[in-house]
Structure formats: C-alpha cells, structure tokens
C-alpha atoms as a printed R data frame, in Angstrom:
    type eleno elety resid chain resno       x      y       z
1   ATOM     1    CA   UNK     A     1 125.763 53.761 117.468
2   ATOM     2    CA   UNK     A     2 127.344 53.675 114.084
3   ATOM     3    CA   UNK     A     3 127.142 57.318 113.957
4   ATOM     4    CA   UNK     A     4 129.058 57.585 116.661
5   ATOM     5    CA   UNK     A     5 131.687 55.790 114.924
6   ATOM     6    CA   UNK     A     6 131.984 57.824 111.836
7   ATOM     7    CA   UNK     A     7 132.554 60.742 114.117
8   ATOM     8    CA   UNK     A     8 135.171 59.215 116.002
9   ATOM     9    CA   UNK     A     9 136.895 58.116 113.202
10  ATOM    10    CA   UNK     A    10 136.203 61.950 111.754
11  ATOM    11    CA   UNK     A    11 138.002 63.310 115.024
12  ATOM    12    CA   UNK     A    12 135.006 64.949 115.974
13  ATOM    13    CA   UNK     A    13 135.148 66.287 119.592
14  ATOM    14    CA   UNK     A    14 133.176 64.222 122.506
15  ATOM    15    CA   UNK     A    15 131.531 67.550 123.088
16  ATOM    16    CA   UNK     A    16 130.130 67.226 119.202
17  ATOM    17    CA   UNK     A    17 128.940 63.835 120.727
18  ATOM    18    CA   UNK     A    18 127.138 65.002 123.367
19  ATOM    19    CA   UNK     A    19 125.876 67.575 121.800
20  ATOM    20    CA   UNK     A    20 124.799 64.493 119.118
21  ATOM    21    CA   UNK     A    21 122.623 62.838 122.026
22  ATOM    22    CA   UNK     A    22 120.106 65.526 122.249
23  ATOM    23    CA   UNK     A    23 118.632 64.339 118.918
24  ATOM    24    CA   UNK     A    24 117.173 61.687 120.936
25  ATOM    25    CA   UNK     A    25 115.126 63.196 123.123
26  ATOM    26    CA   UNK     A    26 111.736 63.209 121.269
27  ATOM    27    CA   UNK     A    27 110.911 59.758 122.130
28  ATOM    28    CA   UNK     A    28 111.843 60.937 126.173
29  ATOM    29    CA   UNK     A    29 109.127 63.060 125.790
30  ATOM    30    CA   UNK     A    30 105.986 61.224 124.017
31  ATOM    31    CA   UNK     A    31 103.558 61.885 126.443
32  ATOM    32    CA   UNK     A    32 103.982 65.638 125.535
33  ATOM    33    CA   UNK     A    33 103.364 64.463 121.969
34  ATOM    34    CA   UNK     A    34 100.404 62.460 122.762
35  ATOM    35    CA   UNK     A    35  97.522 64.979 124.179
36  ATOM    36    CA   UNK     A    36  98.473 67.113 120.943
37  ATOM    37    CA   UNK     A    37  97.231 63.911 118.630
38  ATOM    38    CA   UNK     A    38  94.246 63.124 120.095
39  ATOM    39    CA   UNK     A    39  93.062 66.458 120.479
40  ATOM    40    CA   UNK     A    40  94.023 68.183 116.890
41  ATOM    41    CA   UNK     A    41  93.322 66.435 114.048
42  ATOM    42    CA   UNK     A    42  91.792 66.818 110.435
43  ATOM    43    CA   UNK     A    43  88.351 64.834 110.764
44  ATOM    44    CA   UNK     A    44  88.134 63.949 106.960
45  ATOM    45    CA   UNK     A    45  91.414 62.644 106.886
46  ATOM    46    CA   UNK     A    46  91.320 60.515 110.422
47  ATOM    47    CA   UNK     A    47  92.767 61.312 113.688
48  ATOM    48    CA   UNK     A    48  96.100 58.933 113.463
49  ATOM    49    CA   UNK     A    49  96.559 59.139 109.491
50  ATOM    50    CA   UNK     A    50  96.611 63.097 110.625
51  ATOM    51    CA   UNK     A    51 100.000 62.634 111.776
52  ATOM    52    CA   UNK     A    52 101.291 58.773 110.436
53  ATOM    53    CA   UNK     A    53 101.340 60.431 107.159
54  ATOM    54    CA   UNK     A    54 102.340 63.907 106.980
55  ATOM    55    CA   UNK     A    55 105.193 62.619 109.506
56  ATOM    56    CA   UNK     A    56 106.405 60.064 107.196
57  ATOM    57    CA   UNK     A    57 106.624 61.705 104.626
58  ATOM    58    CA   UNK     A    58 108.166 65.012 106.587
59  ATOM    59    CA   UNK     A    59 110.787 62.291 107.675
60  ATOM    60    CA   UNK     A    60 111.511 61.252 104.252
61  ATOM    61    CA   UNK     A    61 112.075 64.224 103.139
62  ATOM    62    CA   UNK     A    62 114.435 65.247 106.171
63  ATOM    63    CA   UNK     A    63 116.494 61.645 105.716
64  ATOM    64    CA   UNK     A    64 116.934 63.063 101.829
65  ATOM    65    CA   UNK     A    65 117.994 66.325 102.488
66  ATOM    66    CA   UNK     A    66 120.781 64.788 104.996
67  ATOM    67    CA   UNK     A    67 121.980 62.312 102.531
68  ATOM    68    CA   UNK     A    68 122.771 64.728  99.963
69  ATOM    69    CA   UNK     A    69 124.419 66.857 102.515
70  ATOM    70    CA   UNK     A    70 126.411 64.425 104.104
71  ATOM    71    CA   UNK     A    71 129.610 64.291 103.110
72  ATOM    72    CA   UNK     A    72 129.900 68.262 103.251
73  ATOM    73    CA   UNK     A    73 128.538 68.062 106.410
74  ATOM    74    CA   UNK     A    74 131.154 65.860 108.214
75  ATOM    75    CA   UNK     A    75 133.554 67.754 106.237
76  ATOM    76    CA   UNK     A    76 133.103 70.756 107.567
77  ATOM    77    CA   UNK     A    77 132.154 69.248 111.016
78  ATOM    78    CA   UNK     A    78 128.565 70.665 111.739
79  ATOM    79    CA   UNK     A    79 127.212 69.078 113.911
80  ATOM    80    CA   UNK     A    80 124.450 71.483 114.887
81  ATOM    81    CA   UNK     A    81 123.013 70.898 111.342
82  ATOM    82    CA   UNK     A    82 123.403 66.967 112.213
83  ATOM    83    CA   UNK     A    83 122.045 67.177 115.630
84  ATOM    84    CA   UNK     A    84 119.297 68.999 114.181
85  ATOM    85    CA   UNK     A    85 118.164 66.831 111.077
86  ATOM    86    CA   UNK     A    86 118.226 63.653 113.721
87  ATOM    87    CA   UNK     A    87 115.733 65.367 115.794
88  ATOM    88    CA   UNK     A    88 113.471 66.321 113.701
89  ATOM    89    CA   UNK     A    89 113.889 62.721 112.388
90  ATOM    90    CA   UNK     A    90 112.956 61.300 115.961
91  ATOM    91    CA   UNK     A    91 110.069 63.825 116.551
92  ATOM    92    CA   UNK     A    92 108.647 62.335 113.289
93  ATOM    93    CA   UNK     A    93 109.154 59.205 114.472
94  ATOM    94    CA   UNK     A    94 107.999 59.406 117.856
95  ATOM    95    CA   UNK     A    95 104.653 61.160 116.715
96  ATOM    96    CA   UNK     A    96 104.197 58.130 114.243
97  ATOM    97    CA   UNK     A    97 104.806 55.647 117.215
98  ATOM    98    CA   UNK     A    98 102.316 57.650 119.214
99  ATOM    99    CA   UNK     A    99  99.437 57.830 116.478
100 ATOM   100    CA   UNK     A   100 100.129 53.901 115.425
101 ATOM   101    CA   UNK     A   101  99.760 52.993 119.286
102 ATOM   102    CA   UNK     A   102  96.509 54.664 119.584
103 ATOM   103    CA   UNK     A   103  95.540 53.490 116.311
104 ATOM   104    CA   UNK     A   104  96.183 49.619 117.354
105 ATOM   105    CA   UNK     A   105  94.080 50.366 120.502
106 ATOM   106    CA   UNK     A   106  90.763 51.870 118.041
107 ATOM   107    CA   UNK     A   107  91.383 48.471 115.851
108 ATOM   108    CA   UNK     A   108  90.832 46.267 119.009
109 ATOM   109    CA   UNK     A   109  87.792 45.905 120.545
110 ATOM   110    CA   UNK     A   110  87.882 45.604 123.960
111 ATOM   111    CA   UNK     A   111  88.435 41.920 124.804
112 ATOM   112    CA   UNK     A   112  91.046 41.645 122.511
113 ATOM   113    CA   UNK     A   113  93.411 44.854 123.701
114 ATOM   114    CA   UNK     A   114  95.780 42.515 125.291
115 ATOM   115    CA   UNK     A   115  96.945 41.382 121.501
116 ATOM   116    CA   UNK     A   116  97.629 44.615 120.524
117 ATOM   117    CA   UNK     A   117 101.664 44.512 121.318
118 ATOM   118    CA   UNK     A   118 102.144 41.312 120.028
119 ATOM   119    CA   UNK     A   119 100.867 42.668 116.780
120 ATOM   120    CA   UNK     A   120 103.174 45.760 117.002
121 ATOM   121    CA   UNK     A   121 105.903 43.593 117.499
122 ATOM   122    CA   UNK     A   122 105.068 41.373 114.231
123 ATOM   123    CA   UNK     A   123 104.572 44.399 112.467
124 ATOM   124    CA   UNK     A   124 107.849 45.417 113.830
125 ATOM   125    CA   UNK     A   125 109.997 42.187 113.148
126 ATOM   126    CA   UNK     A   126 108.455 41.880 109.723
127 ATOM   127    CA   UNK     A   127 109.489 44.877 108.648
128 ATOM   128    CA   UNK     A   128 113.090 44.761 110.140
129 ATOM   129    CA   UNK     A   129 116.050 43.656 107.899
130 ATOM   130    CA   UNK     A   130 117.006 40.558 108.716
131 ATOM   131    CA   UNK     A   131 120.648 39.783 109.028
132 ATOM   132    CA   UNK     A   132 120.637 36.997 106.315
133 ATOM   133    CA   UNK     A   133 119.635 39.911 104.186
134 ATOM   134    CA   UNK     A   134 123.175 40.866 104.143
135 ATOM   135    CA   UNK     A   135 124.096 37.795 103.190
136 ATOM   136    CA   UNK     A   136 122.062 36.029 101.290
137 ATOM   137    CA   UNK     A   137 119.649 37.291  98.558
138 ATOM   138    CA   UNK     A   138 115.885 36.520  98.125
139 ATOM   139    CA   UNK     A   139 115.661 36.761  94.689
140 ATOM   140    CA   UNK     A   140 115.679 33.196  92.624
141 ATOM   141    CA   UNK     A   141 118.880 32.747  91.016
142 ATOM   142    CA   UNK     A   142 117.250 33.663  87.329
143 ATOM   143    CA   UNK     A   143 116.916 36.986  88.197
C-alpha cells in the first residue's frame, strides 16, 4: 500500500500500477509451488530447510539490490525493474510460507495438528513490529 503512494506522489501512471500488482501473484499460486517442495529436495540438508534457506537468503539479497537502486529507479520510472524485484521477493516468500507450513505439520504429531496455526500465528505476531515500537523504545534509559 505504501508503495502505491510513493508512486502516486512520483506521478507514475495507473497503468505503472497495474502493471505493479502482478508482483503479487506468487502467493495466488502456492499450490503450484508446493508439489515442487515436497518432491525435490537435498536429503542431507532437509526437505523444508531446502528451500526456507536458500529463499531467505535469495530474498535478502533481492531486498539489497533494490535498496541501493531505489532512488534511480523511481527516477527514471522503471517500473518493470520494480515489478520484477517484488516478485521475485513474493516467490521467495511464498516458497518459505509453503516449506514452514509443511514443516509445522512434520513437528506435530498427529493428535496435536490442530495447534499448528495457532503456533504460526505466535510465531507470526512475535516477530511483527509492534506499533509502540515506533514510539517508544525498549532499550533501558542507560543505554
């Protein structure tokens, strides 16, 4: 949403926008994604830190590479290269969604399946910025 801002505020066309939406399309398609991960995998390094990790770092590396680019880029108003850096961003992030999911489900045994979304969802609110973060510091006063 906030990237749609900057760009409006940038002047950039509403057919740059659109164009802008198709970055989020990976996560449309994860059960294309999924068949892939749980058939090809390395077997010494384990079938969901096959993709979890190469992925995040692949993403990393991707969210870098736009950073230092960004101002040139919305100076000179590609938005191919944009559209293009966010979706390989959401493949890598809909690949790591798939691979934790099915990772949750091989950490619970049977009887205890049902607990495996509330524990995504912890996992997923404790790493979340909170908006007192903004705010308010956690560090003591001292430091």
């Amino acid at each position: 949403r906030q990237l749609v801002i900057i760009l409006t505020e940038r002047k950039f066309s509403f057919s740059d926008l659109a164009l802008l939406s198709i970055q989020r399309y990976p996560f449309s398609f994860k059960y294309l994604i999924a068949p892939m991960i749980d058939s090809v995998y390395s077997a010494r390094f384990g079938k969901r830190k096959s993709y979890i990790v190469p992925f995040e770092y692949l993403f990393g590396v991707i969210q870098i590479l736009i950073a230092f680019q960004w101002d040139s880029l919305l100076e000179s108003k590609r938005i191919l290269l944009l559209t293009i850096g966010g979706f390989l961003s959401y493949l890598c992030m809909a690949a790591q969604n798939v691979a934790a999911d099915g990772w949750i489900v091989t950490l619970f045994h049977e009887k205890n399946l049902s607990l495996s979304a509330t524990v995504k969802r912890v996992c997923l609110l404790y790493t979340s910025p909170s908006p007192r973060d903004r705010q308010k510091s956690r560090m003591p006063s001292s430091a």
